[in-house]
C-alpha distance (Angstrom), angle and dihedral (degrees) to the residues before:
residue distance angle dihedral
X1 . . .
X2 4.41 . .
X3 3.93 82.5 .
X4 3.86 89.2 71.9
X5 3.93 129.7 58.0
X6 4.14 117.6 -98.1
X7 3.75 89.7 -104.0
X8 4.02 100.8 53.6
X9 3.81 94.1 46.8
X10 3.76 97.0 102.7
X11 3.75 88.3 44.4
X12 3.94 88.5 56.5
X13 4.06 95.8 43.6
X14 3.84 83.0 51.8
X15 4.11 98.4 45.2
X16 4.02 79.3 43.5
X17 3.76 90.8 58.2
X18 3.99 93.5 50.7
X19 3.65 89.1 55.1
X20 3.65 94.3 53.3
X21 3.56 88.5 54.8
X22 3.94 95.3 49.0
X23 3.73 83.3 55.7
X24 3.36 91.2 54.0
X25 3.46 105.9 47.6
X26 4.30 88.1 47.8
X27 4.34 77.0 57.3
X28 3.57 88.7 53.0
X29 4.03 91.1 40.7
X30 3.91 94.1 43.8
X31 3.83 97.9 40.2
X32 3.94 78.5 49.7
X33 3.79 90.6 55.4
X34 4.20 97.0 47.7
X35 3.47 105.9 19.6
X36 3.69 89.8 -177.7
X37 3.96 105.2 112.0
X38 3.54 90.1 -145.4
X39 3.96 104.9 52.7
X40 3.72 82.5 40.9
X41 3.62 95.1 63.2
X42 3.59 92.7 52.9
X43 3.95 99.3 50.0
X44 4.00 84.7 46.5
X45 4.25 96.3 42.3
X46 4.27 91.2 47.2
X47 3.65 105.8 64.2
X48 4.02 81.8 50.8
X49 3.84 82.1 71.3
X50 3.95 88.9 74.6
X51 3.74 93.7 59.0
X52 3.94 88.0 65.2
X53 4.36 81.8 73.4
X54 3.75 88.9 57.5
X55 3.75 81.9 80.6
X56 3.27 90.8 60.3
X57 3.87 102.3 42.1
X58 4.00 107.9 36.4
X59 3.74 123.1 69.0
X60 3.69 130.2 -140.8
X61 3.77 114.1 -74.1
X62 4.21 102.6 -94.8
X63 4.22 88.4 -143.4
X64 3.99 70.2 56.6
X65 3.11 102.6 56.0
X66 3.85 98.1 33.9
X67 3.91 88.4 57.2
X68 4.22 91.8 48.6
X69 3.92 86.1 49.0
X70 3.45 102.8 -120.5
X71 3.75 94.8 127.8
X72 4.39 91.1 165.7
X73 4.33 87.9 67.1
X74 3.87 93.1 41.5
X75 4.18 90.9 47.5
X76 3.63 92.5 53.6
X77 3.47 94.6 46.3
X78 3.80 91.4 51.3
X79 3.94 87.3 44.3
X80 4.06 86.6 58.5
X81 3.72 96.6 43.1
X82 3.62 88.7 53.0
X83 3.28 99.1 48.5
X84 3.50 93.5 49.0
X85 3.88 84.2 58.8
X86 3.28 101.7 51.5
X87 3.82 96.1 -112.6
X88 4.02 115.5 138.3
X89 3.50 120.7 -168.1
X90 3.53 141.3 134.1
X91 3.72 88.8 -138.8
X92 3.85 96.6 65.1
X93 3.28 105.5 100.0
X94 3.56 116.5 19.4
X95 3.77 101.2 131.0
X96 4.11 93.5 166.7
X97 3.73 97.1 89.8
X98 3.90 91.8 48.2
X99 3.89 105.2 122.3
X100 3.87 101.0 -155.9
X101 4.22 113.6 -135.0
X102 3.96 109.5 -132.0
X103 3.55 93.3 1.3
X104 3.76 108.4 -171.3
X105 3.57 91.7 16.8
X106 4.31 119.7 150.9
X107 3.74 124.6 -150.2
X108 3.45 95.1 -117.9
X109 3.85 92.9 62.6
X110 3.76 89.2 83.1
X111 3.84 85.9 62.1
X112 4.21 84.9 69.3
X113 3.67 93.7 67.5
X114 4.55 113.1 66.9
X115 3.40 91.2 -138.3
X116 3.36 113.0 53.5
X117 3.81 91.9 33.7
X118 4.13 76.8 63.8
X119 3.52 94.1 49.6
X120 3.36 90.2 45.0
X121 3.87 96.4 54.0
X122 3.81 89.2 47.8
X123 3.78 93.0 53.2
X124 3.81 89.5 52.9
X125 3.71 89.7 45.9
X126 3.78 90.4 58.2
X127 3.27 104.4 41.7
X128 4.11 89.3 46.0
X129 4.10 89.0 52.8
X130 4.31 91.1 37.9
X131 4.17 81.2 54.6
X132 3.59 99.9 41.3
X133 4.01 96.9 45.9
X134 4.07 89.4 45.3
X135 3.87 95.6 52.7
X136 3.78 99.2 38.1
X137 4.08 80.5 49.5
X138 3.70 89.8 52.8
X139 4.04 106.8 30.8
X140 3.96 82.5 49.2
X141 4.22 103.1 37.8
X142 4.04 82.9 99.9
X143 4.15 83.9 70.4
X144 3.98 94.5 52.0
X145 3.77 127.6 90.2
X146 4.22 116.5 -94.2
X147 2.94 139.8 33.4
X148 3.55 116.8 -18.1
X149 4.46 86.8 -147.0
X150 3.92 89.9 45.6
X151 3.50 102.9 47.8
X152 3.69 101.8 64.9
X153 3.70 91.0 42.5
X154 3.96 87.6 66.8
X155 3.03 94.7 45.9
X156 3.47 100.1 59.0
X157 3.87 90.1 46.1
X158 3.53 76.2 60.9
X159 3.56 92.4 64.6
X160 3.75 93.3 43.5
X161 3.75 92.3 58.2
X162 3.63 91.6 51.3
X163 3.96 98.1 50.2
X164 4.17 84.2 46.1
X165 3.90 100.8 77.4
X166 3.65 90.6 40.9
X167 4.17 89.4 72.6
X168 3.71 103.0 63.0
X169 3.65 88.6 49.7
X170 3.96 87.3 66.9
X171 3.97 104.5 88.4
């Protein structure tokens, strides 16, 4: 989410969403196609092999970078990106006047302060129940009535026509 501006952030969340549910509807379509847990597995596990070069073609994060000090790797990355972009300046990549906000700060300083150590607890409450209810759903779909192919698929429609009202809401 730091690779897009403040104000496009929901967009990307919601664009993020949709592509989780084109994976899993090619799951669906795939598992579909094989059927045979164990041939599955291996179509599924192999293009995972390619994200072992990612290594080898991202950089580090700049916001990264900036945050670990080492201002020289995060310029040069900046310097790259902007050339790549076409954008010439000479104020591109000066990192040294950067004043860092909470430098030095820990995650469990938020825990100091009531409420956001409430907020906090809530957050981790949802997300625990969100993960829980999804996975028993899905590790136990084989014990519901239909089709065992056709379920899923509305259920991840589901998901699409949630993420859908969200968008005009944007502007």
């Amino acid at each position: 989410m730091e690779l897009v501006g403040p104000t496009k952030r929901r967009h990307a969340g919601i664009i993020s969403s949709f592509f989780w549910v084109i994976g899993h509807f090619l799951l669906i379509g795939i598992a579909y196609v094989l059927q045979d847990w164990r041939h599955l597995q291996i179509v599924l596990s192999v293009p995972n092999l390619l994200m072992i070069s990612y290594f080898l073609l991202l950089h580090e994060s700049p916001r990264w970078l900036v945050s670990r000090q080492r201002l020289q790797e995060a310029s040069e990355i900046i310097k790259v990106a902007a050339k790549t972009n076409n954008v010439l300046s000479d104020k591109v990549a000066h990192l040294e006047e950067i004043e860092l906000d909470g430098a030095g700060e820990k995650v469990w300083h938020m825990m100091t302060n009531l409420v956001l150590l409430i907020r906090c607890l809530v957050i981790f409450l949802n997300w625990l129940v969100a993960c829980l209810v999804y996975y028993g759903l899905s590790l136990n779909v084989g014990n519901l009535s239909g089709d065992l192919y056709l379920l899923p698929v509305w259920c991840g429609r589901a998901v699409i026509l949630r993420s859908v009202p969200d968008i005009p809401g944007q502007s």
